[in-house]
gemmi code that builds the backbone of each chain (N, CA, C; Angstrom):
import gemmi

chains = {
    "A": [
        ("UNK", (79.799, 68.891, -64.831), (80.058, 70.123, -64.096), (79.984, 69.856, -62.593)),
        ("UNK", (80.709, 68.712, -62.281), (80.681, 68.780, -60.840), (82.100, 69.037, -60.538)),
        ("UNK", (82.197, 69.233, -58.980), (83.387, 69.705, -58.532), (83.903, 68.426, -57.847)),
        ("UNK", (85.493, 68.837, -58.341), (86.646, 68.169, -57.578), (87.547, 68.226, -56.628)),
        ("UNK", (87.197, 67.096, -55.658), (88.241, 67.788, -54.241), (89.685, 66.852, -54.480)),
        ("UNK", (90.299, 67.799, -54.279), (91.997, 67.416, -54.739), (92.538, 65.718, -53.817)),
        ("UNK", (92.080, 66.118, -52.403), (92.026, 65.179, -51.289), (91.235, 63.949, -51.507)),
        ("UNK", (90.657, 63.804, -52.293), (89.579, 62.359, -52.387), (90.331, 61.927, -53.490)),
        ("UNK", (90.689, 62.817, -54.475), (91.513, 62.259, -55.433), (92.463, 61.712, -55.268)),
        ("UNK", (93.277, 62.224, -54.945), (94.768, 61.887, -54.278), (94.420, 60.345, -53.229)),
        ("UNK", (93.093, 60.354, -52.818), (93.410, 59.156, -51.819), (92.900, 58.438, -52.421)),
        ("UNK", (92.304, 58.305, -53.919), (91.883, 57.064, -54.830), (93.331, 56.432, -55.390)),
        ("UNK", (94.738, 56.620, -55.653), (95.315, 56.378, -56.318), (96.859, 56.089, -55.553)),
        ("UNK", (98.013, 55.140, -55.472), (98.891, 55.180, -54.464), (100.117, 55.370, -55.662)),
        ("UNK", (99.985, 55.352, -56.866), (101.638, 54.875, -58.082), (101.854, 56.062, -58.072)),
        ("UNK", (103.125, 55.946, -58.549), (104.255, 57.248, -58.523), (104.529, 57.475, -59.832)),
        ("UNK", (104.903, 58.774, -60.478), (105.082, 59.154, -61.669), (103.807, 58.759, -62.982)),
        ("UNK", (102.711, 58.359, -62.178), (101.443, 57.944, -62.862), (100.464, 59.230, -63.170)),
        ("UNK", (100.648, 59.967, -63.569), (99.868, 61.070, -64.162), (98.101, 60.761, -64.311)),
        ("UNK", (97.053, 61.527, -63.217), (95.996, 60.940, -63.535), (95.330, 62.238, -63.620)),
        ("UNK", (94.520, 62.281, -65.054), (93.406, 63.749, -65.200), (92.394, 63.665, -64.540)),
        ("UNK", (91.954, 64.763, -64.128), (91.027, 65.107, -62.929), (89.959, 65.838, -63.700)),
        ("UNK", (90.510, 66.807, -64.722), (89.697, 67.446, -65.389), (90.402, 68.105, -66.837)),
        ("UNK", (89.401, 68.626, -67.701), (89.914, 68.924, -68.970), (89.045, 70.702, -69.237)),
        ("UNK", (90.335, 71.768, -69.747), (89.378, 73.294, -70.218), (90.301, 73.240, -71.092)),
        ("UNK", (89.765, 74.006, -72.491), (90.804, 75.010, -73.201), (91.767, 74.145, -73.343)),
        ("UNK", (91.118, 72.848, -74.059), (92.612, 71.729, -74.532), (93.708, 71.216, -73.393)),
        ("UNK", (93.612, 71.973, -72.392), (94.514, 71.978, -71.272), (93.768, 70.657, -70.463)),
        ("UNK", (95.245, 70.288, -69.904), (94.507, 69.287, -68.922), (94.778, 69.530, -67.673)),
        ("UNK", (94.004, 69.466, -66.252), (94.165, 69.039, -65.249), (94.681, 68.221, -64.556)),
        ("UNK", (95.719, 67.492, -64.002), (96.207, 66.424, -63.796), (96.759, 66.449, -62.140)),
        ("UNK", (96.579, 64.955, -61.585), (97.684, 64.759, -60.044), (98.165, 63.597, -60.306)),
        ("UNK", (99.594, 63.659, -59.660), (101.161, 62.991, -59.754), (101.286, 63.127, -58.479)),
        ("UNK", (101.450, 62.065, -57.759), (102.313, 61.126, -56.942), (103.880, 61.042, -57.105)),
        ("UNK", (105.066, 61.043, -56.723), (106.038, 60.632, -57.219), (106.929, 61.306, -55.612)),
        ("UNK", (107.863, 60.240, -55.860), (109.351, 60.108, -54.887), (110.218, 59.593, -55.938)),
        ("UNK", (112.012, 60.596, -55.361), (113.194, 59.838, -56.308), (112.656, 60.974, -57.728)),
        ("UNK", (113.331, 60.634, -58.110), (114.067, 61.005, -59.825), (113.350, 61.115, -60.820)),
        ("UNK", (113.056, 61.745, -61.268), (112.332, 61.335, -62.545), (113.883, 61.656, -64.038)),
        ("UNK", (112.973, 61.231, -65.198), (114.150, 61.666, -65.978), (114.466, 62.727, -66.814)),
        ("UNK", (115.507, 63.332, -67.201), (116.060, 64.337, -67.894), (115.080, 64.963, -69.240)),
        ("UNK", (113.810, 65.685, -69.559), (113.555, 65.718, -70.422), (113.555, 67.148, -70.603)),
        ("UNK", (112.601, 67.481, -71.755), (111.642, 68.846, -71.966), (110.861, 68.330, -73.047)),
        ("UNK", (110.009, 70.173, -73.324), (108.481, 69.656, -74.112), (108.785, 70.602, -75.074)),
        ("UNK", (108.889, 70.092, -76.327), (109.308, 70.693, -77.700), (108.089, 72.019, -77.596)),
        ("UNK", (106.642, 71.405, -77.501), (105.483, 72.678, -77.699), (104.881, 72.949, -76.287)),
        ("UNK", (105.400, 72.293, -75.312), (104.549, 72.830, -74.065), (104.890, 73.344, -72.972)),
        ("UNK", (104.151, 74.440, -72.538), (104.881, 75.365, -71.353), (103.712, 74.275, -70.298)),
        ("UNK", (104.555, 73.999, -68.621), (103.988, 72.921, -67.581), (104.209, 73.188, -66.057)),
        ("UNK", (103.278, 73.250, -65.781), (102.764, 74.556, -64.372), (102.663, 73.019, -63.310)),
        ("UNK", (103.637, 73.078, -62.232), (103.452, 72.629, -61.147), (103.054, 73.162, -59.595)),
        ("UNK", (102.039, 72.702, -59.393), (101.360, 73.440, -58.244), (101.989, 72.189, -57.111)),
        ("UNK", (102.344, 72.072, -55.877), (102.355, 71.174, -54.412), (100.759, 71.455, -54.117)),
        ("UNK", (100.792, 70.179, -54.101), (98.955, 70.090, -52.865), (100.079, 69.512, -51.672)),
        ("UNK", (100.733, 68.622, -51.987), (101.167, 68.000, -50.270), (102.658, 67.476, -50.511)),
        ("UNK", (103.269, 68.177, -49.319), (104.855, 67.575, -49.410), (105.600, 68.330, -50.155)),
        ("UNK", (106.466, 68.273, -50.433), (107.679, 68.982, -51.159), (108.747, 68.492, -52.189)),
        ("UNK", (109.107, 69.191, -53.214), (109.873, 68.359, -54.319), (110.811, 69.649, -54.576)),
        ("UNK", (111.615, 69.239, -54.798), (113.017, 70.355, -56.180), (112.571, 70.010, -57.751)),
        ("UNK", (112.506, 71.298, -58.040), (112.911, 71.003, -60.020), (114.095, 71.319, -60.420)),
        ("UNK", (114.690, 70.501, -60.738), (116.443, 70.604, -60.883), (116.115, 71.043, -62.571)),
        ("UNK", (117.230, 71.944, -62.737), (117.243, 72.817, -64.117), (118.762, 72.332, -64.438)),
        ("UNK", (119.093, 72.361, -65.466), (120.651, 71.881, -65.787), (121.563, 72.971, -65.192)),
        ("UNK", (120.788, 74.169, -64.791), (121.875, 75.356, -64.046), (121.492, 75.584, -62.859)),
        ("UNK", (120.566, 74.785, -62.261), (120.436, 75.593, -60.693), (118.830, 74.252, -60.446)),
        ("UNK", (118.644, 75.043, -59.280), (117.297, 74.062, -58.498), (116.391, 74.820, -57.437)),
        ("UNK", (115.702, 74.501, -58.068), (114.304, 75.201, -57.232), (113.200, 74.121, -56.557)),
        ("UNK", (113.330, 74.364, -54.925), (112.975, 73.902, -53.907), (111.460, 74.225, -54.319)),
        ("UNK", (110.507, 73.762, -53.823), (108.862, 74.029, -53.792), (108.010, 73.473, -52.841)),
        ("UNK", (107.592, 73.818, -51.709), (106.460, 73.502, -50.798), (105.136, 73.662, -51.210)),
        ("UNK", (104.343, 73.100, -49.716), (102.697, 73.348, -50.346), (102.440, 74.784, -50.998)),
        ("UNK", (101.487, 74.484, -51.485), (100.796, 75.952, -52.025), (102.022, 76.891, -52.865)),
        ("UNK", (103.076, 76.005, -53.711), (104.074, 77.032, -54.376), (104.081, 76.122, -55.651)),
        ("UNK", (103.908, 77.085, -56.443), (104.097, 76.673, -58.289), (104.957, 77.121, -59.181)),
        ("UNK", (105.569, 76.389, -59.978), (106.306, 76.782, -60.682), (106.082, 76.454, -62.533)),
        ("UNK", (106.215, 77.464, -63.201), (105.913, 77.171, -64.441), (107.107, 76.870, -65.213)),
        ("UNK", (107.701, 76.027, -65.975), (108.632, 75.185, -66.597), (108.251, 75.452, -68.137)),
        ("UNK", (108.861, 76.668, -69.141), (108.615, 76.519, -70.226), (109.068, 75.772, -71.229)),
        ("UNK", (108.287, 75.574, -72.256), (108.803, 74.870, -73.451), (110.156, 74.690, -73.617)),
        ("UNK", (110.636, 73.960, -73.891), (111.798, 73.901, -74.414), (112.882, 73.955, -73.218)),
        ("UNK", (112.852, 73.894, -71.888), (113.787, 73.944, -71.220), (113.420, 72.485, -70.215)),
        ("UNK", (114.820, 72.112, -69.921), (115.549, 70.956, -69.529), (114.754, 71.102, -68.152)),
        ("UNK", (114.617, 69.834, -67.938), (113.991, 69.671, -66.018), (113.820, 68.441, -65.492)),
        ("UNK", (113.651, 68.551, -64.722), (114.093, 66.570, -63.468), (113.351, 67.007, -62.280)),
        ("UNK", (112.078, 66.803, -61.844), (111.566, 66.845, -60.900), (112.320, 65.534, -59.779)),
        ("UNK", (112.778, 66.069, -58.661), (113.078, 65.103, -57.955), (112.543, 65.092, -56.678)),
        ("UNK", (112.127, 64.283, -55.358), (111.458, 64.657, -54.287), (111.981, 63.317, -52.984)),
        ("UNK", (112.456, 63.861, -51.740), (113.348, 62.982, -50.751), (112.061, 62.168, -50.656)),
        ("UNK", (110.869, 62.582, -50.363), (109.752, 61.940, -50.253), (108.533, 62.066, -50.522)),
        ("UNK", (107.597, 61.146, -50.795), (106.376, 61.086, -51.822), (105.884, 62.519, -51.909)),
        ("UNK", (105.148, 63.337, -52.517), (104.782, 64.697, -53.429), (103.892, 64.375, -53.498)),
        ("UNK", (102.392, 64.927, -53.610), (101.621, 65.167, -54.487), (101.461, 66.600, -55.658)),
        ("UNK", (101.119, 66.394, -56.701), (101.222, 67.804, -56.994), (100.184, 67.818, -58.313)),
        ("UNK", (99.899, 69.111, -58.525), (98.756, 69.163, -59.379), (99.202, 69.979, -60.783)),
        ("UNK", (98.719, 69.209, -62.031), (99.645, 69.914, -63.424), (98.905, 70.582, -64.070)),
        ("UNK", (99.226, 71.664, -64.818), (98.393, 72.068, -65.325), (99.319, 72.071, -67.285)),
        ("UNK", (98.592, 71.326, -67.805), (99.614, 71.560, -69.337), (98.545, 71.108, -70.338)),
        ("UNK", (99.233, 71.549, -71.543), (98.218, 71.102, -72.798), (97.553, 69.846, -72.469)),
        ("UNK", (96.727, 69.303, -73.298), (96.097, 67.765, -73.480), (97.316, 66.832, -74.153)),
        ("UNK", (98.119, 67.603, -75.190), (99.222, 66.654, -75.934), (100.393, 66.717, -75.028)),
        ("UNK", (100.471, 66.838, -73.541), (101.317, 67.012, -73.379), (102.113, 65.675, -72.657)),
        ("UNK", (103.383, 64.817, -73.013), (103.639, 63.651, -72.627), (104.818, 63.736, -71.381)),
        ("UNK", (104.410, 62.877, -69.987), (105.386, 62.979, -69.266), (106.685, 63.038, -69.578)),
        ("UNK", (106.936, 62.157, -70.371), (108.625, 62.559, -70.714), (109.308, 63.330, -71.413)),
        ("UNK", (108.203, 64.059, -72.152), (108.743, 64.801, -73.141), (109.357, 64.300, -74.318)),
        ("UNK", (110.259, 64.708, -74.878), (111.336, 64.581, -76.056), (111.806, 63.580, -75.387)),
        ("UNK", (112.396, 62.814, -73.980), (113.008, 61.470, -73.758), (112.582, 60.505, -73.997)),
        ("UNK", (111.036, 59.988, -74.007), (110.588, 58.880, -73.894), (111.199, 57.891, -72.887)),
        ("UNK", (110.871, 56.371, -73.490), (111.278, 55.957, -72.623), (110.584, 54.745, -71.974)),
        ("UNK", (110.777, 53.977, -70.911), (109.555, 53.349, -70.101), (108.933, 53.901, -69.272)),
        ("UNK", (109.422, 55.063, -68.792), (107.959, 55.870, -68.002), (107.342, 56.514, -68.523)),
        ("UNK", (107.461, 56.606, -69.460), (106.411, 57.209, -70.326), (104.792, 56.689, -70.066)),
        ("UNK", (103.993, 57.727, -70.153), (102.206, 57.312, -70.062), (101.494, 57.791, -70.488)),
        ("UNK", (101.428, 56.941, -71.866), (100.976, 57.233, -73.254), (99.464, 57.736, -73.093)),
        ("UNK", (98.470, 57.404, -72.151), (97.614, 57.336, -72.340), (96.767, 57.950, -70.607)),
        ("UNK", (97.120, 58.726, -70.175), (96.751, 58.992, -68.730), (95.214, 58.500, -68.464)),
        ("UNK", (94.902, 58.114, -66.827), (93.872, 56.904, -67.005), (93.132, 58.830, -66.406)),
        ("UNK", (91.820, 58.919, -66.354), (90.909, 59.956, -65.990), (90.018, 59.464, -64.584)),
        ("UNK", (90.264, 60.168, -63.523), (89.721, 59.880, -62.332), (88.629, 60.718, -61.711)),
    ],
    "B": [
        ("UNK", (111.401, 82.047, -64.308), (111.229, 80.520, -64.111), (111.371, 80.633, -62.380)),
        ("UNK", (110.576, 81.671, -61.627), (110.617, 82.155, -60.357), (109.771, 81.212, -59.826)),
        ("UNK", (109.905, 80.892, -58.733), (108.526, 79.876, -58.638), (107.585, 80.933, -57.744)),
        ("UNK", (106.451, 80.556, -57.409), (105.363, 81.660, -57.015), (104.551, 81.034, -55.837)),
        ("UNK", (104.475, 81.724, -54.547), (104.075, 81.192, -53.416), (103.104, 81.902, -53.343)),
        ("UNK", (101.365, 81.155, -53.111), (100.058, 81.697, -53.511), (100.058, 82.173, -51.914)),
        ("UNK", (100.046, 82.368, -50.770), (100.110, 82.728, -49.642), (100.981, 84.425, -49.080)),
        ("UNK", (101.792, 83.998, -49.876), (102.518, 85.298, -50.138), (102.051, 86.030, -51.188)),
        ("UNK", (101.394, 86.050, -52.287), (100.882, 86.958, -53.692), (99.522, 87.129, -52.688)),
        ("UNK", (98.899, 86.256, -51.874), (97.515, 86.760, -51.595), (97.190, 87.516, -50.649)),
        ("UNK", (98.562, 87.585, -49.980), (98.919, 88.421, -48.751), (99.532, 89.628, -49.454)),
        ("UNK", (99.597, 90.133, -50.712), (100.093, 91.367, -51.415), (99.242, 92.518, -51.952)),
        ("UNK", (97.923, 91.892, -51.680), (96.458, 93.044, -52.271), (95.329, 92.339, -51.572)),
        ("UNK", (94.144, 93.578, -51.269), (93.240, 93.130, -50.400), (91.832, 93.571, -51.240)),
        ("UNK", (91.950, 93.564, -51.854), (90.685, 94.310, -52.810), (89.629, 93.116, -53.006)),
        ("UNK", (88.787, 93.371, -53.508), (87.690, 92.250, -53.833), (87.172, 92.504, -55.117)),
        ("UNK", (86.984, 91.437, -56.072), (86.711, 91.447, -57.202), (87.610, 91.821, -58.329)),
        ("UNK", (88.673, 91.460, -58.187), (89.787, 91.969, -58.815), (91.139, 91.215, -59.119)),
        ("UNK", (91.303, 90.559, -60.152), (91.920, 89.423, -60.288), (92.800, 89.947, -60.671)),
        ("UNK", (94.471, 89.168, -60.348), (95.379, 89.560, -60.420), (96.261, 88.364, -61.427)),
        ("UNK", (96.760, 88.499, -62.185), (97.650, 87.461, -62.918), (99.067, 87.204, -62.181)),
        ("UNK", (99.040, 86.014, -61.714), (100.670, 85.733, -61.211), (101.542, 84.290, -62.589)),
        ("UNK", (100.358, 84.152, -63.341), (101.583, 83.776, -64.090), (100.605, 83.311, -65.669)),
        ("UNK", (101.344, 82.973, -66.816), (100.317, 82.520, -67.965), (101.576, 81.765, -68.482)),
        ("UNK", (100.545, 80.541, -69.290), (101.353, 79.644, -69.871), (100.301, 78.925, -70.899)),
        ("UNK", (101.061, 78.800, -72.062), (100.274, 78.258, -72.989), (98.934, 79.060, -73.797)),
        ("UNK", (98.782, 80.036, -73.533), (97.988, 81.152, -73.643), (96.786, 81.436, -72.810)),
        ("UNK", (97.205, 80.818, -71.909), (95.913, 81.045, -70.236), (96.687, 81.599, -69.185)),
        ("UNK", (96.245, 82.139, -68.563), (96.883, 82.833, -67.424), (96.432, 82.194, -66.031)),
        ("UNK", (96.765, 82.145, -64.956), (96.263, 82.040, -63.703), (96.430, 83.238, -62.916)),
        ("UNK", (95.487, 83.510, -62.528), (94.766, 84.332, -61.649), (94.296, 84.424, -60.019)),
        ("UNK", (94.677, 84.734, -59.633), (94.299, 85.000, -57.872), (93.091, 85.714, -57.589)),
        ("UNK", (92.881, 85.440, -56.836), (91.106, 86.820, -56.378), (90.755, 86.220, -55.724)),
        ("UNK", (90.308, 87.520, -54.500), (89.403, 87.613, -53.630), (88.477, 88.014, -53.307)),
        ("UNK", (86.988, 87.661, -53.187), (85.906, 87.931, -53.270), (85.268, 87.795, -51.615)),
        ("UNK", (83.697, 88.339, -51.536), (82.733, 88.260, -51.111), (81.850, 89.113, -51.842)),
        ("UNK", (80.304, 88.497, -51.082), (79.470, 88.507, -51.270), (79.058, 88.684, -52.946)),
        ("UNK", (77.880, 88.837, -53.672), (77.831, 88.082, -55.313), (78.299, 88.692, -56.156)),
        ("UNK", (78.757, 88.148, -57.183), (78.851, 88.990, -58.497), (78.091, 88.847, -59.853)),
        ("UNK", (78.622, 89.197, -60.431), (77.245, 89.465, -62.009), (76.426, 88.186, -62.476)),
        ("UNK", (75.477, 88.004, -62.848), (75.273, 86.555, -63.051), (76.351, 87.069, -64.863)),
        ("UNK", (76.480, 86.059, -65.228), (77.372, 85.578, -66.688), (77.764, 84.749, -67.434)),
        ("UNK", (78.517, 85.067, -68.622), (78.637, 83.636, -68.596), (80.031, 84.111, -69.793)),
        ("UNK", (80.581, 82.505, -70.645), (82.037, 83.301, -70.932), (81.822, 82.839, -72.891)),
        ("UNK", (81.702, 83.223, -74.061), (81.647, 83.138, -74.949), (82.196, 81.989, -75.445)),
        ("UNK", (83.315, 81.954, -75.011), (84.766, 81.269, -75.561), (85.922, 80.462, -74.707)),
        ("UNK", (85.200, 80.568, -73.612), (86.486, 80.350, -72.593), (85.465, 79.191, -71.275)),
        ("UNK", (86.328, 78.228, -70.855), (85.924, 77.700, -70.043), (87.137, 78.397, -68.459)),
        ("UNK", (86.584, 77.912, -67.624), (86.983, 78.720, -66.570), (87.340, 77.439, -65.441)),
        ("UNK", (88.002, 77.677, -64.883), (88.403, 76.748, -63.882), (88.716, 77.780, -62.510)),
        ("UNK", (87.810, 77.043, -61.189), (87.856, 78.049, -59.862), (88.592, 77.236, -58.742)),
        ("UNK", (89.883, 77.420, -58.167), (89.934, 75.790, -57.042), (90.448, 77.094, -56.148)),
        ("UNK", (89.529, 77.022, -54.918), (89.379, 77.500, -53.583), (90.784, 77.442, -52.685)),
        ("UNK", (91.662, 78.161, -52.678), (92.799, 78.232, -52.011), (92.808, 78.457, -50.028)),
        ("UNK", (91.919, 79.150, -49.993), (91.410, 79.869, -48.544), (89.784, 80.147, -48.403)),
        ("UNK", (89.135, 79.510, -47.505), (88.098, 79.630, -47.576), (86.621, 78.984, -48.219)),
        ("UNK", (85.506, 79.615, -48.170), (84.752, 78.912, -49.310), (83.644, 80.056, -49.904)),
        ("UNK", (83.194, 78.968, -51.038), (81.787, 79.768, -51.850), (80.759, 79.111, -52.629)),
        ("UNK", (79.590, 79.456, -52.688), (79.164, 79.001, -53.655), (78.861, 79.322, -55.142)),
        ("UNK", (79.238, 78.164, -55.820), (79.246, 78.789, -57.222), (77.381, 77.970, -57.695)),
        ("UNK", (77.110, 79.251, -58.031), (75.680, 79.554, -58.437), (75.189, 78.814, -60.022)),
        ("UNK", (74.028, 78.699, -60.127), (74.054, 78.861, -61.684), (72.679, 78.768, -61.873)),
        ("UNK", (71.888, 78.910, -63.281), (70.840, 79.258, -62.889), (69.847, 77.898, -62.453)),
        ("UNK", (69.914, 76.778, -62.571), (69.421, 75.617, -62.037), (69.461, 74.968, -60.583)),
        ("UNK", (70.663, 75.172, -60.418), (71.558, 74.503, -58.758), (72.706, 75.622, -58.308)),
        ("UNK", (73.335, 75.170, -56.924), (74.170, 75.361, -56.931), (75.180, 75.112, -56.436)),
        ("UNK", (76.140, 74.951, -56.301), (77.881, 74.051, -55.935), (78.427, 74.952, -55.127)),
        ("UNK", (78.582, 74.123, -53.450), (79.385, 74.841, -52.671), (80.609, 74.333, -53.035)),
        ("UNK", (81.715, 74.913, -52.339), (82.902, 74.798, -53.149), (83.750, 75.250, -51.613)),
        ("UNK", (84.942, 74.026, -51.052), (85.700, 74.348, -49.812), (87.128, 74.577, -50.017)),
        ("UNK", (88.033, 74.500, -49.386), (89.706, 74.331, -49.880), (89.822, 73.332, -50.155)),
        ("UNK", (91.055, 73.317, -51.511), (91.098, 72.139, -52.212), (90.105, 71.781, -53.141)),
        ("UNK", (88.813, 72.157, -53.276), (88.359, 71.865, -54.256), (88.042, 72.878, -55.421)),
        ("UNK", (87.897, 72.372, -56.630), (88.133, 73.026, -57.868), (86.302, 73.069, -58.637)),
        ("UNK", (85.943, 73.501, -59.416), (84.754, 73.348, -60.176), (85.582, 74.195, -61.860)),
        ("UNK", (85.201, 73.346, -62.552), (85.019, 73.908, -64.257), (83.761, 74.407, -64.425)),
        ("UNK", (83.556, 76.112, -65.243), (82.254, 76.325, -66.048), (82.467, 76.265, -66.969)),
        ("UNK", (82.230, 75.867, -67.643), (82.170, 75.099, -69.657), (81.817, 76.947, -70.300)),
        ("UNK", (82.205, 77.110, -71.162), (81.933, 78.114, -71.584), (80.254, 77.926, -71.997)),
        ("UNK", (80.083, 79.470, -72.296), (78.243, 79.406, -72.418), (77.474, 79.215, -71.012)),
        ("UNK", (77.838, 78.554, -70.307), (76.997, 78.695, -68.888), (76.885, 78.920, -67.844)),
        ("UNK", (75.615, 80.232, -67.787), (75.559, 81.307, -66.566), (76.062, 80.348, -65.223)),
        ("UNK", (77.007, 81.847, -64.977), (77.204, 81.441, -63.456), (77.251, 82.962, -62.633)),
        ("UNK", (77.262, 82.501, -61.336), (77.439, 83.730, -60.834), (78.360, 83.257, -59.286)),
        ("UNK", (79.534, 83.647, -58.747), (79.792, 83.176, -57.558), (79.458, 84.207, -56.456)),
        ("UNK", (79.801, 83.246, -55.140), (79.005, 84.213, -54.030), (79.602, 83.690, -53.062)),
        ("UNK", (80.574, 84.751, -51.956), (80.523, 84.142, -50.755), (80.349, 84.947, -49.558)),
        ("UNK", (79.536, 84.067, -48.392), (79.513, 84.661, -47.239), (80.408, 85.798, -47.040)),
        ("UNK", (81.813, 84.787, -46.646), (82.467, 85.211, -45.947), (84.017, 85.435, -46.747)),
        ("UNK", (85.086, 86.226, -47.187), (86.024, 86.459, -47.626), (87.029, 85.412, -48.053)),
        ("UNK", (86.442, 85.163, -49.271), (87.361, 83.819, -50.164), (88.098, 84.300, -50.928)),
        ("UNK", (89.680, 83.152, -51.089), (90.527, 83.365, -51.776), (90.590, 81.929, -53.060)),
        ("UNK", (90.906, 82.386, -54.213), (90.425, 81.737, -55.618), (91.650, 81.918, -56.239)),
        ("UNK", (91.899, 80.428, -56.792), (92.716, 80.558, -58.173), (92.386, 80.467, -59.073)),
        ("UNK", (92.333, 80.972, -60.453), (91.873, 81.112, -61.877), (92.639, 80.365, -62.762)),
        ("UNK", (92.137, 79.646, -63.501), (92.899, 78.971, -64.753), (91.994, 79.293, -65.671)),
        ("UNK", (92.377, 80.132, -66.677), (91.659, 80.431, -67.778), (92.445, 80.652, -68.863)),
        ("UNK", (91.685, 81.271, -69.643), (92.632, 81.876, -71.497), (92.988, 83.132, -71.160)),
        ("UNK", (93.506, 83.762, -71.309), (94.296, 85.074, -70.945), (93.390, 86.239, -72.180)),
        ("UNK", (92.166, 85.705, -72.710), (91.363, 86.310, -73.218), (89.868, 86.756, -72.199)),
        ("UNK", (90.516, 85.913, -71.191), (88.803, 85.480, -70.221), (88.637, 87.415, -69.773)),
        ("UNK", (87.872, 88.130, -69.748), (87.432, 89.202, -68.937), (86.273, 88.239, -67.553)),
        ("UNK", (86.576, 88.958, -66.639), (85.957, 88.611, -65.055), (84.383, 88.342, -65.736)),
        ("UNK", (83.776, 89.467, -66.123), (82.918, 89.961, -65.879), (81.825, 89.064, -67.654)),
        ("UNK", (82.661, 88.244, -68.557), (82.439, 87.631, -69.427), (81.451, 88.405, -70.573)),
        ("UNK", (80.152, 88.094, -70.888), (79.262, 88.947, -71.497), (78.305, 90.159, -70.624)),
        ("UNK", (78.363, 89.929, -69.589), (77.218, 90.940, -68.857), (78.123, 92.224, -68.937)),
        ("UNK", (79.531, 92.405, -69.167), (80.247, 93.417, -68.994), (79.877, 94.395, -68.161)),
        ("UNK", (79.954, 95.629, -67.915), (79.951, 96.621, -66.997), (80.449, 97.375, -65.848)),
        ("UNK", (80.292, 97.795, -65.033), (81.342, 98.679, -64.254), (82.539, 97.509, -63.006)),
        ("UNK", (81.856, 96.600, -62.855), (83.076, 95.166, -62.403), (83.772, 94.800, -63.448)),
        ("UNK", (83.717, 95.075, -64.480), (84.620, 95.047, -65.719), (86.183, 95.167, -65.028)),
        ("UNK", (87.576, 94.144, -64.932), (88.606, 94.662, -64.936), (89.044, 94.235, -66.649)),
        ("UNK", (89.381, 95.633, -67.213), (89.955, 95.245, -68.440), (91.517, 94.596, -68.562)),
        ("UNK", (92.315, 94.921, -67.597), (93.564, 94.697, -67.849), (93.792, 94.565, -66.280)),
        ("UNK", (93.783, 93.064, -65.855), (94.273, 92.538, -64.546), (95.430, 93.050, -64.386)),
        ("UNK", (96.044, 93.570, -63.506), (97.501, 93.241, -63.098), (97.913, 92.528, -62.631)),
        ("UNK", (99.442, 92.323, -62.679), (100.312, 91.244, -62.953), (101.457, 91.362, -61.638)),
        ("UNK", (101.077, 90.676, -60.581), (101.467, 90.568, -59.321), (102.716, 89.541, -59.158)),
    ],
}
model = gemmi.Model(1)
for chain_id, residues in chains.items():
    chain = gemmi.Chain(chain_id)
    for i, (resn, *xyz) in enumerate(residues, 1):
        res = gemmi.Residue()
        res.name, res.seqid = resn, gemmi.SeqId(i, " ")
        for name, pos in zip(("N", "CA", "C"), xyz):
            atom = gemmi.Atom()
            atom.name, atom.element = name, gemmi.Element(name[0])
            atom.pos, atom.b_iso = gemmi.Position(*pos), 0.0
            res.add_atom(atom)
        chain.add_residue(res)
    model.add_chain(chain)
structure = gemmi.Structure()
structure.add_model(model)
structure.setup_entities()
């Protein structure tokens, strides 16, 4: 039960698209992502996935449109729908989704990270 | 699939003690609120609670110690254990909980919001 500052976290870790849990409630996990560039085309058969900006700015490209996001703006991405986080430059951002929930979704893949490391 | 700017929702109501839902996913909701000075001591049956400090600060109480808490940082209460938060001076809070959580947990009573609204 101690507390976590988002900022100490973020400055333990430099990889991109590396998903690291911070904390765990209610099966849900806590998580911060790093990432610049592209990620790939997926979705989450059972999971609705809440992106918060701590720092910098990214688009979530939807197969019909795109939504821009700065600090302090979140967007929730439900189940079952298509998405591509992309960002001109490095992001931090904070997730909020089930415990089963896998970066790539239904794509798999090699970025996939089977096993998120806990910081 | 709107995305939601916490600066703008917190700039939309000024009340204290009164949590507002701006979005739920997975069967938890997140929650906004702004507080000062204490509220009930409590605690939550079933639900663990997650608090990360958007504007401002507080301390979150409990009956042993207690955890100041600044922007950017977050604290989990595990369900079952009393807490009570408290701040000086006019803090703004995001909620990650079960969309079962009541504010006010077992101590219930007139800080009771039964049915947050949905901002």
């Amino acid at each position: 039960m101690e507390k976590v500052n988002l900022a100490e976290k973020l400055a333990s870790f430099s990889t991109h698209w590396d998903p690291k849990i911070v904390a765990e409630l209610n099966g849900q996990h806590v998580k911060l992502v790093k990432f610049q560039r592209e990620f790939v085309w997926h979705h989450h058969e059972n999971e609705d996935e809440m992106f918060l900006v701590v720092e910098g700015k990214f688009v979530m490209e939807f197969r019909d449109r795109s939504v821009p996001l700065g600090e302090g703006e979140f967007i929730v991405v439900p189940r079952g729908v298509e998405h591509r986080p992309v960002a001109d430059d490095e992001v931090s951002v904070l997730l909020f989704e089930p415990a089963s929930t896998l970066n790539t979704g239904n794509a798999g893949g090699e970025r996939t990270v089977a096993e998120p490391e806990r910081i």
